[in-house]
Every structure is written in structure tokens, then in C-alpha cells.
C-alpha positions in Angstrom: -4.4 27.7 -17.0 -5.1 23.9 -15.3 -6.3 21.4 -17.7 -10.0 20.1 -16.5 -8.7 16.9 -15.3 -5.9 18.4 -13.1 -6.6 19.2 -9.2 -6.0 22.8 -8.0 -4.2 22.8 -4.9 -7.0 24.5 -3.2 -8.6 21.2 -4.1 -6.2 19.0 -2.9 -6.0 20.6 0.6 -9.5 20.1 0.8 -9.7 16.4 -0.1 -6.6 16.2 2.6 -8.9 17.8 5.0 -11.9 15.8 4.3 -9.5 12.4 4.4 -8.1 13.7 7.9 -4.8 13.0 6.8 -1.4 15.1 7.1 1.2 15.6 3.8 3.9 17.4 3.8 4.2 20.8 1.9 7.1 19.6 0.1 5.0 16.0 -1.2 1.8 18.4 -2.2 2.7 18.5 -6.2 3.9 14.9 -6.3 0.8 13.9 -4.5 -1.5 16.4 -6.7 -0.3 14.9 -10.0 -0.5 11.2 -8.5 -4.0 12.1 -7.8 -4.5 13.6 -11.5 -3.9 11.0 -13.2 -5.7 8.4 -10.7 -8.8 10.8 -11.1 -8.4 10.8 -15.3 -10.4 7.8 -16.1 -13.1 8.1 -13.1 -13.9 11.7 -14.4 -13.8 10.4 -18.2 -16.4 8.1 -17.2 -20.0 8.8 -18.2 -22.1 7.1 -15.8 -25.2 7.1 -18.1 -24.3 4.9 -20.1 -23.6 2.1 -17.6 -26.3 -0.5 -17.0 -28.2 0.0 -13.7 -27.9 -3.4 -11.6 -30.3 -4.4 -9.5 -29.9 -4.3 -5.8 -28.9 -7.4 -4.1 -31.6 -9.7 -2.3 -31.4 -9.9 1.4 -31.8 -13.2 3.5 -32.9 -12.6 7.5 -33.2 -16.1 8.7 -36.6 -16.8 10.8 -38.3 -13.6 9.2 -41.7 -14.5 7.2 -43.3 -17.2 6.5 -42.0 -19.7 3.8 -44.0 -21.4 0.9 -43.5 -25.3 1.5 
């Protein structure tokens, strides 16, 4: 049985799809483990407890009056 944090290949094709991208048959296991381990800390990563940053400010020159 696949550990969690290993792709299947049915996964991988499917990420190729999406990416619109051609690999070779004989490059899909060295390309499936690459991805593993990139993909280890970004699924170990619990988004809850990261600090929620505030949206940047946006400046449209000329729009709005100004206080002088």
C-alpha cells in the first residue's frame, strides 16, 4: 500500500493533464517520486495555524478625492 504522502500514478497523469505537459512513460516513476517528496512539506503543512495577513492596499492615481 502507498504511504499518504506518495502520488498514485493515476494522480500524476492527472496533474500532467491539468499542467498540459508531455512525459515520457519511461520518466513517470522518477518524476512521481521527484514530485513526492516536493509535495511532503506542503501537505505536512497545517494552514490553520498560519497568521492571516491582511490584503495589500491599492493605489489608482486620480481616483477620490484627497484630504490636504
Amino acid at each position: 500500500m502507498e504511504s499518504q504522502a506518495e502520488l498514485s500514478m493515476e494522480e500524476l497523469r492527472r496533474r500532467i493533464e491539468a499542467a498540459g505537459i508531455t512525459i515520457a512513460e519511461n520518466r513517470l516513476a522518477m518524476v512521481r517520486n521527484l514530485l513526492s517528496d516536493a509535495l511532503v512539506h506542503v501537505r505536512a503543512l497545517d494552514s490553520r495555524t498560519i497568521k492571516p495577513v491582511e490584503p495589500a492596499v491599492r493605489f489608482a492615481p486620480g481616483s477620490g478625492a484627497r484630504d490636504e
